[in-house]
Wavefront OBJ file of the C-alpha trace (Angstrom):
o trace
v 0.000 0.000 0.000
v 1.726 3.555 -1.209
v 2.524 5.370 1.411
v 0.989 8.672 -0.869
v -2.046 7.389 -0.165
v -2.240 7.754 3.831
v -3.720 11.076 3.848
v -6.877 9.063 2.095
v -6.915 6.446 4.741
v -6.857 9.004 7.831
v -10.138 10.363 9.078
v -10.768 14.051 9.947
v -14.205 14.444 10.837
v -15.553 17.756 9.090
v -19.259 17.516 10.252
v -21.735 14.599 12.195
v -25.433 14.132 12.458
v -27.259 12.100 14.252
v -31.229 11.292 12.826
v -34.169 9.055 14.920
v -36.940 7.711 12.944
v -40.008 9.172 13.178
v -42.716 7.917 16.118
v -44.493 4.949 14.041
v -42.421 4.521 11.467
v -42.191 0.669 10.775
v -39.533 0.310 8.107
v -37.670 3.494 7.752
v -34.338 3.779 5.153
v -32.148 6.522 3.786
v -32.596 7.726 0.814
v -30.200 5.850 -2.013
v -27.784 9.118 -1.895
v -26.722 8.569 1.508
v -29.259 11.421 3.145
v -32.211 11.069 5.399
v -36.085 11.949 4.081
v -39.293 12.134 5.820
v -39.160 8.976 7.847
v -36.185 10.827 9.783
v -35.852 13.911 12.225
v -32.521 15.228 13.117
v -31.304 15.501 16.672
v -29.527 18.606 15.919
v -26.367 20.648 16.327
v -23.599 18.298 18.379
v -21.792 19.708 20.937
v -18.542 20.929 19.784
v -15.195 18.948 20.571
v -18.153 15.893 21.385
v -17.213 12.412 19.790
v -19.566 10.065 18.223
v -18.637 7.036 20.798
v -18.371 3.546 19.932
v -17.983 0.662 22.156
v -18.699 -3.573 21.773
v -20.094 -5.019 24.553
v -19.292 -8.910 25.015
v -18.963 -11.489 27.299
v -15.997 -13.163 27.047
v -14.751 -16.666 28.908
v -11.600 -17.972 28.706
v -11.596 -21.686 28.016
v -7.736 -22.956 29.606
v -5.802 -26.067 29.353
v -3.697 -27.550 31.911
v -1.411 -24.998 33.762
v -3.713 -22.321 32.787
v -2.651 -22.553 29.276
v -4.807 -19.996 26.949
v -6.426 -22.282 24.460
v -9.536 -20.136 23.305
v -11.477 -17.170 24.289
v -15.243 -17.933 23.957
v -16.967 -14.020 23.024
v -21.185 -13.534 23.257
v -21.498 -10.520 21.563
v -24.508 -8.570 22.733
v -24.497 -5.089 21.643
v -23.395 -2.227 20.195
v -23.039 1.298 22.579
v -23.186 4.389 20.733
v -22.449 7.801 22.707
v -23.365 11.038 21.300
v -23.808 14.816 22.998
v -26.786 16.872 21.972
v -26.379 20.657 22.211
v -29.690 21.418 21.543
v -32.475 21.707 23.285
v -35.432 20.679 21.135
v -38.064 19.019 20.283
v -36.362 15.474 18.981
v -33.612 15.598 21.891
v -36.958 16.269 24.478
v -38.664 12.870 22.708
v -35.244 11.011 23.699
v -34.825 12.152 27.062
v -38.680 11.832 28.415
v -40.223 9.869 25.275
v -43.324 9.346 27.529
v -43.808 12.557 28.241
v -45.925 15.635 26.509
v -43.090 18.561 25.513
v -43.667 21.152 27.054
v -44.972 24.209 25.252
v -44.175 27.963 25.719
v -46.342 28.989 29.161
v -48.610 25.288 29.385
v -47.770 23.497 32.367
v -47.358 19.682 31.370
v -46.059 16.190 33.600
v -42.613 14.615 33.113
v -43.268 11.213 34.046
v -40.552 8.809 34.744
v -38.987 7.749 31.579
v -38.841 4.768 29.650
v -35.782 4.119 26.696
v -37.131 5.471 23.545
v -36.974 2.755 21.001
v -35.964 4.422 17.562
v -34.106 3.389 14.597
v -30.961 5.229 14.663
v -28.424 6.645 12.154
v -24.964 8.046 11.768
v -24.038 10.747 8.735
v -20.431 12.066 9.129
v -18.181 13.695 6.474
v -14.142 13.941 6.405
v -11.808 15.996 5.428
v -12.526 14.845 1.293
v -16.279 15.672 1.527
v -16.663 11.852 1.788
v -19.590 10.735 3.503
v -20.317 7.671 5.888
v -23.794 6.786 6.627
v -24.539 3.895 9.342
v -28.507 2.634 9.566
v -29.665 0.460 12.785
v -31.322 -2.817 11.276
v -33.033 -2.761 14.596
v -34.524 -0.088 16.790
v -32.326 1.176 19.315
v -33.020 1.848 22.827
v -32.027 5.390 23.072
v -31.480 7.226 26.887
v -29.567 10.238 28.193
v -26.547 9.081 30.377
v -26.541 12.943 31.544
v -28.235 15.985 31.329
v -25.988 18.582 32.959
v -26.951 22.343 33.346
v -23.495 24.343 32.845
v -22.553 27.275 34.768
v -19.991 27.709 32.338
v -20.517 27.428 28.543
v -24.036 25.758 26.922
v -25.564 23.036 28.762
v -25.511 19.493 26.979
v -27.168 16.231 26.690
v -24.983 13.089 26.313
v -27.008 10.148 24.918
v -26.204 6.482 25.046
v -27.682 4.133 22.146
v -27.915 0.619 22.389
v -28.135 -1.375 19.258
v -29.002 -4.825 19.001
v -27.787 -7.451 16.452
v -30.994 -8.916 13.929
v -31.457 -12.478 13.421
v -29.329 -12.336 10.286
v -26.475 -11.318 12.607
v -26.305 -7.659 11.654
v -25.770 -4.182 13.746
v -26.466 -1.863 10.575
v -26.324 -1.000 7.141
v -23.424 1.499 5.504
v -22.421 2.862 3.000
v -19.726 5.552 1.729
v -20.478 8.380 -0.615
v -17.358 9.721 -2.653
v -17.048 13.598 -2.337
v -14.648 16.265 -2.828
v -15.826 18.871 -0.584
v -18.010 21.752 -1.313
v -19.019 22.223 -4.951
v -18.838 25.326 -5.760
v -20.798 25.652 -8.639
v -23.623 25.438 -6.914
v -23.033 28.683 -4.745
v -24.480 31.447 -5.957
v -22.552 34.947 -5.461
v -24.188 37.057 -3.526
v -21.482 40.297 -2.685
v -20.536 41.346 -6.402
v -23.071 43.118 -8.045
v -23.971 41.626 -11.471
v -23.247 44.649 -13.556
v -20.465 47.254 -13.790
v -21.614 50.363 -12.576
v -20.055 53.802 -12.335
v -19.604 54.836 -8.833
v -20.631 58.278 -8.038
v -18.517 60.794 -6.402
v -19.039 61.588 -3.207
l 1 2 3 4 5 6 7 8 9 10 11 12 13 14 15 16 17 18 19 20 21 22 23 24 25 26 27 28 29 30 31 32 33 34 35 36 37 38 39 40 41 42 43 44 45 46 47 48 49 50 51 52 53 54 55 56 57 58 59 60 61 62 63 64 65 66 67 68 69 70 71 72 73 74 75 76 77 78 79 80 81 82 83 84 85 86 87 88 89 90 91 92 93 94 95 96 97 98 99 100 101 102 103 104 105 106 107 108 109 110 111 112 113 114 115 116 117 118 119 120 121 122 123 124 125 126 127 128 129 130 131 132 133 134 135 136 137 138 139 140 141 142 143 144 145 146 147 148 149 150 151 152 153 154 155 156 157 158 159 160 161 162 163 164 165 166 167 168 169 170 171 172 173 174 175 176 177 178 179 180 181 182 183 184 185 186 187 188 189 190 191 192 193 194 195 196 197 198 199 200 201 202 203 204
């Protein structure tokens, strides 16, 4: 493998979102070009310097010979953990912290009852430094809860979820694919600070 092509094979993460399917949606997909239609709602802006976590969870047993010789390591694979930190505080990151509970609008008092793990299908968009982007789908519904909702003295106040996603009978955590990009394209920018005719300025 040339060692010209490393820059390709490194990862700088430009941009993330994270998108929930909709309450009632039964078999909700991405669009073919990698972005995420009706069936989706976006959890919003991330928190800056945040990471999109990712962690197996397993149990493993050791299986030894005599003298506690290693012979094999039997691994149960139960789940995938997901971390990500919400900066916003709307609507969508409301239905994932109390997904039981009415949101509360402007001046109408409401109940926060104690809260179940919102069950949504769950996926990843993130773009590197190329303008490549990586989209991840749950096969399954995730159960989806805040690990903490802190209220900063200092800076914005944030919400760090934990998602849990399950392997289907097929064996599989999620679908993905890569989109090939090279950044912004500029074409489609429209000017919008030269005027589009020469003019003579007047003097002052």
């Amino acid at each position: 493998m040339a060692t010209t092509d490393a820059a390709n094979r490194v990862h700088i993460w430009k941009n993330a979102e994270v998108y929930i399917s909709i309450v009632g949606a039964e078999d909700p997909k991405a669009e073919a070009n990698g972005t995420f239609g009706a069936d989706w709602l976006q959890v919003g802006i991330l928190a800056d310097g945040s990471t999109i976590g990712q962690e197996r969870e397993a149990d493993r047993s050791d299986v030894l010979g005599w003298s506690a010789q290693l012979i094999d390591t039997d691994q149960k694979f139960t789940k995938d953990i997901r971390t990500f930190t919400a900066l916003e505080d709307n609507e969508v990151v409301w239905s994932l912290m109390w997904p039981n509970s009415a949101y509360p609008e402007a001046g109408v008092p409401t109940v926060v009852l104690a809260p179940q793990d919102a069950k949504r299908f769950i996926g990843f968009r993130t773009t590197d430094q190329h303008g490549n982007v990586h989209v991840e789908v749950s096969r399954l519904e995730a159960s989806i809860y805040p690990a903490s909702m802190d209220k900063a003295d200092d800076g914005a106040s944030t919400t760090e979820f934990t998602a849990e996603i399950r392997k289907d009978s097929d064996g599989a955590l999620y679908d993905k694919a890569v989109f090939d990009g090279t950044g912004a394209d500029v074409t489609d920018v429209d000017v919008i600070r030269f005027k589009s005719e020469v003019t003579t300025p007047e003097n002052p």
